[in-house]
N, C-alpha and C positions, 0 to 999 in steps of 0.2 A: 448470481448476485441479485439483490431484489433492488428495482429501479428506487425506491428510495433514496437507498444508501447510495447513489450511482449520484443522486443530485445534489448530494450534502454539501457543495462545496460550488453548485451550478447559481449564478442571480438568475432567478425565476421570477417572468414575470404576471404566465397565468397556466396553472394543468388543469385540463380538462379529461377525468376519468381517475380509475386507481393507478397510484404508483405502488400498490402494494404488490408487485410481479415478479416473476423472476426474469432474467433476461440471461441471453445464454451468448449472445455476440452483437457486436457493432457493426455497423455500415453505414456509408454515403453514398455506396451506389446501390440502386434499386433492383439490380439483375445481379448483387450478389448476397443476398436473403435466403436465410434459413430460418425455423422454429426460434420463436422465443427474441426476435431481433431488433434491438433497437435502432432505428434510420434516423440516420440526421441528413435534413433538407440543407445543404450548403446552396446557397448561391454564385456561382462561379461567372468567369470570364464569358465563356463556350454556351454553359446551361446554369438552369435555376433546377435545385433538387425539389423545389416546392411542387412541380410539376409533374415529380415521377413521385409523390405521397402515395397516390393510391395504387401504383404498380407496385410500389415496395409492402403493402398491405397484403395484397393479393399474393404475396411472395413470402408472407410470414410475416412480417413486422407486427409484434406487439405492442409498440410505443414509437411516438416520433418526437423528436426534436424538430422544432420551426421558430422562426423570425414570423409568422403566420398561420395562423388556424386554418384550415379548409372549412367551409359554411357548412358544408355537409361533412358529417362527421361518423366513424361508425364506433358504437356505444361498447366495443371487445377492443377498442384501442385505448391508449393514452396517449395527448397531446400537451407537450411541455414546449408552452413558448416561452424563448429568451431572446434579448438582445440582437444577439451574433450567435448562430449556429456553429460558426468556428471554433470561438475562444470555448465555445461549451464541451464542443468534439475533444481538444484539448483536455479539459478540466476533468470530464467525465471518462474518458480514455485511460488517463492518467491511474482513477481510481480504481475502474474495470482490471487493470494488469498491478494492482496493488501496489501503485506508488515506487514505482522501481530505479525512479531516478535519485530517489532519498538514500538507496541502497548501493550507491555510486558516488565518486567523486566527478561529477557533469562540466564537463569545463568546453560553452559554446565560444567559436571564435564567427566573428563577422565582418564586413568591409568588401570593399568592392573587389578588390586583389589582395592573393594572398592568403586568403580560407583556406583554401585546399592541400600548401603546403606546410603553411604553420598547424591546421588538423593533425595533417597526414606525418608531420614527422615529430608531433607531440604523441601521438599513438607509437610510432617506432623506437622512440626514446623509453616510455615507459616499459613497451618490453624488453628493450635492452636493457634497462635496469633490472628487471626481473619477475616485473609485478603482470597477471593477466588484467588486458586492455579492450577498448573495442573504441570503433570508429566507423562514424558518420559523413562519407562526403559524399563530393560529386564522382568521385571516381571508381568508391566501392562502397561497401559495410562490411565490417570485418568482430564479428564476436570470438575474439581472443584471437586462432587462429583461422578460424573459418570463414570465408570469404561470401559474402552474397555483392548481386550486380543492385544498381541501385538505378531511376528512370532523372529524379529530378535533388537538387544540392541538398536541398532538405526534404524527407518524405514527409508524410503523409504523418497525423498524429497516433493514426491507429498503430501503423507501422514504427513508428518511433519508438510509443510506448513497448510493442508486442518485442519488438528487439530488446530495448534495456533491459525488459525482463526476463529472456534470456541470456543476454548481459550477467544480472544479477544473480541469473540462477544457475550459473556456469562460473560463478566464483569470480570475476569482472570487478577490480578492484576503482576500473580509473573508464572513464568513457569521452574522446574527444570530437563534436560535430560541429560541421559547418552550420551559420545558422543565416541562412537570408532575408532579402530582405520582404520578399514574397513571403515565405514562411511566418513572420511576424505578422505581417496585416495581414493574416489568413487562419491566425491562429494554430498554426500547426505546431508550436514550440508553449503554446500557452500550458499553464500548470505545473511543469516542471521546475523541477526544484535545482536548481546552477551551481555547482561550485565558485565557479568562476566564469567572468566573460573577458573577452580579447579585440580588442577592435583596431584593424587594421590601418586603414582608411577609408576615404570615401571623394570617389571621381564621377565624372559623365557615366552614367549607367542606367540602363531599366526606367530609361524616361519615358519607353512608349505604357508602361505600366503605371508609373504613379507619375507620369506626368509632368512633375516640377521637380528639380532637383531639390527644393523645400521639403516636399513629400517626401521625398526617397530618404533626405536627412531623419524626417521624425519615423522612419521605418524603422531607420539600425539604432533610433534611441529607444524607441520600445523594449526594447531587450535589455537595455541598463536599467531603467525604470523598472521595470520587471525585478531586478536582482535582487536579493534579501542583505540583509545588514551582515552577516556571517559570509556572507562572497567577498569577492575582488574581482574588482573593474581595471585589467589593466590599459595603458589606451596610449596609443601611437602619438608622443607627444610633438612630431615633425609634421602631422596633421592640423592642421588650421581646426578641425571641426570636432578635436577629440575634448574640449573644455563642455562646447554642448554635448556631448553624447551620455556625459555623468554628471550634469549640471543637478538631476533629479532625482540620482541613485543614490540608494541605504547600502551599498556595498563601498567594500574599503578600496581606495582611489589608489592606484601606483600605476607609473611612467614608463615607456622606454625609449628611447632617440638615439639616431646617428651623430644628430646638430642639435638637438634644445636641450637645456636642460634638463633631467629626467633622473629617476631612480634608479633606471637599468641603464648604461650606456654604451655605445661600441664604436672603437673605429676600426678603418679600413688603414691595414697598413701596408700592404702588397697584395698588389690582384693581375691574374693573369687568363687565360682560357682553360688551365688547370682548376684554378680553385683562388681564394683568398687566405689572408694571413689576416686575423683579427684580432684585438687588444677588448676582450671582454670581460666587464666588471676588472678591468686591472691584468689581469692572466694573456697572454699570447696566444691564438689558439688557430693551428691551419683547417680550412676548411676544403671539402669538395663542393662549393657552389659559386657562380659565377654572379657579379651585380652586385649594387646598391640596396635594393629590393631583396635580395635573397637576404642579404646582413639583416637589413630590418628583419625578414620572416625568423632568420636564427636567433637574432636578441629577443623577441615575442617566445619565443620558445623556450629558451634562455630563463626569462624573465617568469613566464608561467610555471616550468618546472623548480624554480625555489621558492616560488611563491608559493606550493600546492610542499614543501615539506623536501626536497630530494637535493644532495647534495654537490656544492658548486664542482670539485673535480669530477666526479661521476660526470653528472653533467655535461661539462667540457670535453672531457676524454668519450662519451657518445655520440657529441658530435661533430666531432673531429672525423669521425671514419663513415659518417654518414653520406647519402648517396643522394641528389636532386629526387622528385618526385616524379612520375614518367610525365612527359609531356611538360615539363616546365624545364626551359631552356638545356634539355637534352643534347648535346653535341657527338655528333658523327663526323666518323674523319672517314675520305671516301679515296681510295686509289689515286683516281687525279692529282690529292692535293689540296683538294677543295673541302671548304671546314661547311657542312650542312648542321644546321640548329633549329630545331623544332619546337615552339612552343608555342601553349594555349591561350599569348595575347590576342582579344578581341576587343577590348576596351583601347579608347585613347591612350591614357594613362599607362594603360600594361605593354603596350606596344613602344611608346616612350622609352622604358624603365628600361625595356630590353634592349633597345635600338642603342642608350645609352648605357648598357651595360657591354654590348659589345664592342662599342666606338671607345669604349675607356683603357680598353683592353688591346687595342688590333694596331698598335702603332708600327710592327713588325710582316701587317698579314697585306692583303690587297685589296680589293674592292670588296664591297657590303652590297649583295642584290637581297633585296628584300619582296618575299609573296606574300600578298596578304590580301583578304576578303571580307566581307561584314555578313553578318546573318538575315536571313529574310526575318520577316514579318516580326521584326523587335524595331528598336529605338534607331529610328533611320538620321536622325540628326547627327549624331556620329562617325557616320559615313565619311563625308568629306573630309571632315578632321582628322581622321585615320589616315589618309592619303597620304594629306597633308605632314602629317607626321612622318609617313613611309618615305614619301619625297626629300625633306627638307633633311631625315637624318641615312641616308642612303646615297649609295655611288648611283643604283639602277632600283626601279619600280616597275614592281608587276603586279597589277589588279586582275582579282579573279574569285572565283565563288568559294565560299564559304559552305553556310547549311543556308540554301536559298528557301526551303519550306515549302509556301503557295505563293511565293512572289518570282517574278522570270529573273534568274542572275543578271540576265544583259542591265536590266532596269536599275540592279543595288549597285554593278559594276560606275553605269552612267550617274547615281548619287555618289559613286565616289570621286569622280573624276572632277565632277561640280565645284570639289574645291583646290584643283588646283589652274594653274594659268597658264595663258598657251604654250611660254616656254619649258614650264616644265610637264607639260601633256607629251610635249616633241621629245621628252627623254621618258616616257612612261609606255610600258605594255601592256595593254589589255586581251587575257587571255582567258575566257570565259572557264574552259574546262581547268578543273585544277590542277588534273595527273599533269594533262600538257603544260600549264603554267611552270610545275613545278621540275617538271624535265627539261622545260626550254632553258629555266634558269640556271641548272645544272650542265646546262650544254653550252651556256655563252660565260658561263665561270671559269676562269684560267687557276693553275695553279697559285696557292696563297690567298685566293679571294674566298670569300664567308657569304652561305647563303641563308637568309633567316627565312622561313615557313612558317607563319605566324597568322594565329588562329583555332587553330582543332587542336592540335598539342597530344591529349592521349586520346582523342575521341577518335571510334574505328569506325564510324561511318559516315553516308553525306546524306542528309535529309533533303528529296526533292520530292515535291507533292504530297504530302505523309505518307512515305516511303523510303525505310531507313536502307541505303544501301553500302555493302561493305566498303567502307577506306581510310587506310592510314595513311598517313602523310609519311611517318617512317618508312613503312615499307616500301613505297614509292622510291624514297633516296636509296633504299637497301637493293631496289631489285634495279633502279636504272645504275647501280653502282657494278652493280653484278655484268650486267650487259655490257656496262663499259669495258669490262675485264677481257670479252671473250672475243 
């Protein structure tokens, strides 16, 4: 495609050279250059692309995207400065795979919790209805039936676009992605064209990234803002913050609530460790999901699937027989007795929801040990309040690592402890290794008591020093369940 047409839609604000080229692929990183290739200089966290310009030269790049010119210039390239390198990668990506989000029904969902199963089970609904789907999260990418592994919640714009378009051109009727809040100030989502957006909420999160929770707010409004006048914004009206999120959107505004008033709404009529019994838009409807927070995620689901055209029994009668998403409040029942529950709360907020989803439920069970650890090198303000949470809604408390990264466990354990006080330190255990954390807790649980693992949820490995090494938290209960037997 000749870079011209590649910038028809880019704000430029000086090229130096012809764009009259052809260009035969994209990149941001400079060690992955071929013939004919256009580089974009992102400025990142870690590195500035600015910097590897002329190894991407050396490596074939016929054109660069920049935020800045190099002084020295060579007269067989072309130099297009914009703005923001990101939103360009975006816009121009978009173009390069021929617009293949147009050629879909794109419906992002966003918020601090709860992306990944309202995504993941508006993708299983559509196929159970019948229509081919694909899907964007944290957990996989899925074109129709095919499954790819995926590094981060939202990839990468190249890769976003190069999927949809296989998407598209695999016949992909419907496509549901996570959409963070990373990804929006990075421009990874930029250009696409949205059916629909979903906003979940928004709690303590990713403050070591944008800082202020102010920030973090005008991240997930980017994406409403963004939305065209033919979408729909639906937005968590039990959320204090869902008024601003579409305060400034041309997309058409609809609700959903357990408690406000709202266009979609549900109660809770019977819940147990089994499943819930729901009153949805009027209808009766049993579910397999446990909590308050899962209702919400099924009325967003609910609520997006008639809003996007499909009909309310289908609907209901789909998800009726549907199944939790792996690692989000998974429950194992273990020989002992002992009820183990695994899920991917790492946020205040998400840890809360669970902790009170199984206290709402356990009137019959015994004691709640709860494991839980915070992630290195992210938003350490968190930390204590996690504990604190773990403590205040827990019989027993066990601090222990998480994905430590480049920081020493001992150190995020010791931010955790920070916030609680001496009496309840005297009833907390600090047990740095997780496997053992999560064995010990299984070894001082009597029959009837419930152990929550809270944290990693479907992730299979533990990140120490940039070094991914294998572990499940499941398999941990599955195999010291095993050993118990023998």
């Amino acid at each position: 495609m000749k870079l011209k047409e590649l910038l028809s839609k880019t704000d430029l604000v000086e090229i130096s050279g012809s764009a009259d080229i052809d260009i035969a692929g994209l990149s941001f990183d400079s060690r992955n250059i071929s013939e004919n290739t256009l580089f974009f200089a992102i400025s990142g966290a870690k590195a500035d692309g600015h910097e590897f310009i002329e190894s991407a030269i050396e490596n074939g790049a016929k054109a660069v995207v920049c935020e800045k010119i190099p002084d020295i210039r060579n007269e067989n390239v072309c130099y297009i400065k914009v703005k923001f390198s990101g939103d360009a990668l975006g816009e121009i990506a978009n173009i390069f795979y021929g617009e293949p989000s147009k050629q879909l029904h794109l419906v992002g969902v966003t918020g601090t919790n709860g992306k990944t199963t309202t995504a993941t089970l508006l993708y299983r609904l559509f196929k159970d209805l019948g229509y081919k789907t694909g899907l964007l999260s944290t957990i996989a990418i899925y074109i129709d039936n095919r499954k790819m592994e995926t590094a981060n919640t939202t990839p990468d714009a190249i890769t976003i676009n190069s999927v949809l378009r296989e998407m598209a051109d695999c016949g992909c009727d419907y496509c549901f992605m996570e959409v963070s809040s990373h990804s929006l100030v990075q421009g990874r989502v930029t250009g696409l064209n949205f059916r629909g957006g979903i906003f979940s909420n928004i709690t303590h999160d990713h403050l070591d990234y944008h800082k202020t929770f102010d920030e973090y707010i005008k991240a997930k409004k980017r994406f409403f803002d963004s939305l065209g006048k033919d979408a729909f914004a639906l937005v968590n009206a039990d959320d204090r913050n869902a008024k601003i999120m579409v305060q400034n959107t041309k997309a058409a505004v609809r609700t959903y609530a357990l408690s406000s008033p709202a266009d979609f709404s549900c109660r809770i009529l019977e819940h147990s460790f089994e499943g819930m019994l729901l009153n949805i838009g009027g209808t009766e409807t049993w579910v397999k999901f446990v909590g308050r927070f899962n209702a919400s995620n099924l009325l967003a689901v609910y609520a997006a699937a008639i809003l996007l055209g499909a009909e309310k029994d289908e609907v209901l009668t789909e998800l009726s027989r549907m199944v939790p998403v792996s690692g989000r409040f998974e429950s194992i029942s273990l020989s002992s007795g002992v009820t183990a529950i695994v899920d991917y709360a790492h946020t205040p907020d998400a840890l809360k929801n669970v902790l009170d989803a199984i206290n709402d439920v356990r009137s019959s069970y015994g004691n709640l040990i709860t494991v839980v650890g915070c992630g290195g090198n992210r938003d350490k303000t968190k930390r204590p309040e996690m504990a604190l949470i773990g403590m205040e809604n827990s019989d027993r408390l066990i601090l222990t690592s998480d994905n430590p990264r480049f920081e020493k466990p001992e150190d995020i354990v010791d931010d955790m402890k920070a916030g609680l006080n001496t009496a309840q330190l005297s009833q907390t255990l600090c047990i740095v290794n997780r496997k053992e954390a999560i064995k010990t807790a299984l070894t001082i649980a009597r029959k009837g008591d419930i152990v929550l693992i809270a944290g990693k949820g479907h992730e299979n490995y533990q990140e120490i020093e940039g070094v991914k090494y294998h572990f499940d938290d499941k398999e941990i209960v599955l195999e010291y369940d095993s050993g118990s037997k023998t």
